[in-house]
VOPAGU-2260 file (C-alpha; in pm, 1 decimal, decimal comma):
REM VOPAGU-2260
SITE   aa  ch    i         X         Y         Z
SITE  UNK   A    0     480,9    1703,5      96,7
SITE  UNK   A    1     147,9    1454,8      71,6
SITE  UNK   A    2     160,8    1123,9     178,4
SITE  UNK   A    3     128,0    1058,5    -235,3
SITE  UNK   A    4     447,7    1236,8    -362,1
SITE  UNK   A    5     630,1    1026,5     -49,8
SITE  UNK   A    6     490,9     650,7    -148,7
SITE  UNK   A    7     411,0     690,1    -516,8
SITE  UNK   A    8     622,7     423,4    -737,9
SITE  UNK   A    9     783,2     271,2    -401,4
SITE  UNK   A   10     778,2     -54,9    -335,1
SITE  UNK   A   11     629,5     -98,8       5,5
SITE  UNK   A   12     610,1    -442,4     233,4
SITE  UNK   A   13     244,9    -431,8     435,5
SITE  UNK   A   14      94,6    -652,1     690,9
SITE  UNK   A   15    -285,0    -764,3     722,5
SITE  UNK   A   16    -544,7    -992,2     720,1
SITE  UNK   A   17    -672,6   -1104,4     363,1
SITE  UNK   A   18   -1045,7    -963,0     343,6
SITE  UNK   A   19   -1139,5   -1009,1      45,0
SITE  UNK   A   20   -1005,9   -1187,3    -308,6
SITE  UNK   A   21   -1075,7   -1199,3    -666,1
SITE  UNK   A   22    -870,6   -1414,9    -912,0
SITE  UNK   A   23    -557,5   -1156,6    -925,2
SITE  UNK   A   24    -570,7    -934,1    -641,8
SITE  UNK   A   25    -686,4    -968,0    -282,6
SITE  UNK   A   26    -760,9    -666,6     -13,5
SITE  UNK   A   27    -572,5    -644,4     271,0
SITE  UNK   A   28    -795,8    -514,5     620,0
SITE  UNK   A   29   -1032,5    -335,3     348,3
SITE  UNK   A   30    -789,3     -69,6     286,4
SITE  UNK   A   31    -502,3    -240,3      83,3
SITE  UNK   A   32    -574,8    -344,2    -301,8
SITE  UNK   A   33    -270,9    -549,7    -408,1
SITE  UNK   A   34    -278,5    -665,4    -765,6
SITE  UNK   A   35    -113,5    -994,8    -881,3
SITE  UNK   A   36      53,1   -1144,1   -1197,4
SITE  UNK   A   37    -107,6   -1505,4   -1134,3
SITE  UNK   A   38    -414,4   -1605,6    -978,0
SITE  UNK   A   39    -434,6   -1608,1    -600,4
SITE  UNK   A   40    -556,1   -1917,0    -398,5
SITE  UNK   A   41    -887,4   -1884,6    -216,0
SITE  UNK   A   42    -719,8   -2061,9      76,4
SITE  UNK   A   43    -556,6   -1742,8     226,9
SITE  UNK   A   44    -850,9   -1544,5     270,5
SITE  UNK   A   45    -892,8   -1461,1     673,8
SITE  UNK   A   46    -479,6   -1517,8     729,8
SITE  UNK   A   47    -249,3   -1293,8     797,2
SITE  UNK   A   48       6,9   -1176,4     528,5
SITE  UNK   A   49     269,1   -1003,7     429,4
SITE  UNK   A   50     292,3    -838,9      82,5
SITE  UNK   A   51     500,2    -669,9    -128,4
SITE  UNK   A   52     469,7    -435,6    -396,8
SITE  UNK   A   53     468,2     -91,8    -595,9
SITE  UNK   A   54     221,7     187,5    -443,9
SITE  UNK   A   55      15,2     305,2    -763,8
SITE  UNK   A   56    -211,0     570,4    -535,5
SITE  UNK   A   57    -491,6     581,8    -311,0
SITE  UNK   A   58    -838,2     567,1    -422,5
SITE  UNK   A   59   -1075,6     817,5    -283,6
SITE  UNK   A   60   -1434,4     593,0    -421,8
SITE  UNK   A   61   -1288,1     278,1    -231,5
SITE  UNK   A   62   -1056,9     466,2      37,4
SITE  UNK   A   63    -765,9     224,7     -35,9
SITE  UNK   A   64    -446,4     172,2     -74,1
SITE  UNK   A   65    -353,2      58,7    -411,5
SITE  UNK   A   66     -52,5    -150,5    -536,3
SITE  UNK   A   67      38,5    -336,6    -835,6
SITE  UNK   A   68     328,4    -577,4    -871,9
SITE  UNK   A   69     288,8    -788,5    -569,8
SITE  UNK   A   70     422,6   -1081,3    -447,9
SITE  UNK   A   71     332,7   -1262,2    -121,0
SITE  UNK   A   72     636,9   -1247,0     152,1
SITE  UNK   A   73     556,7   -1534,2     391,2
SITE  UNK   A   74     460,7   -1806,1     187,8
C-alpha cells in the first residue's frame, strides 16, 4: 500500500514553519501546499503553525504535499 492510497481524502493536522504565501494558500517548510477559502495574512509568514486539512496528493514537479480545505489550528 503507497503512502497515496493511505492519506488520500484524509484530513491530516501538520506542523511547520510558514515559507512561503500567496493570497489563499501558504507552504509549509517547502514541502506542504495548503490551500485556503479566504485570504491569508502576510503576518504569519516565518511562524510556526499548525494546519488542518484534506490531503489532495503529492506533486512530483514541486515535491509537495498538497491539501485543500484548510484551516489554521493555533490561531
Amino acid at each position: 500500500m503507497t503512502a497515496s492510497n493511505t492519506y488520500l481524502d484524509q484530513t491530516l493536522e501538520v506542523y511547520g514553519l510558514v515559507t512561503e504565501i500567496n493570497m489563499n494558500f501558504l507552504t509549509l517548510d517547502d514541502k506542504i501546499y495548503c490551500k485556503f477559502e479566504k485570504e491569508i495574512s502576510q503576518n504569519l509568514l516565518n511562524t510556526n503553525l499548525k494546519v488542518k486539512g484534506r490531503c489532495i496528493g503529492f506533486d512530483e514537479l514541486l515535491e509537495q504535499i498538497k491539501l485543500d480545505q484548510c484551516t489554521l489550528q493555533n490561531q
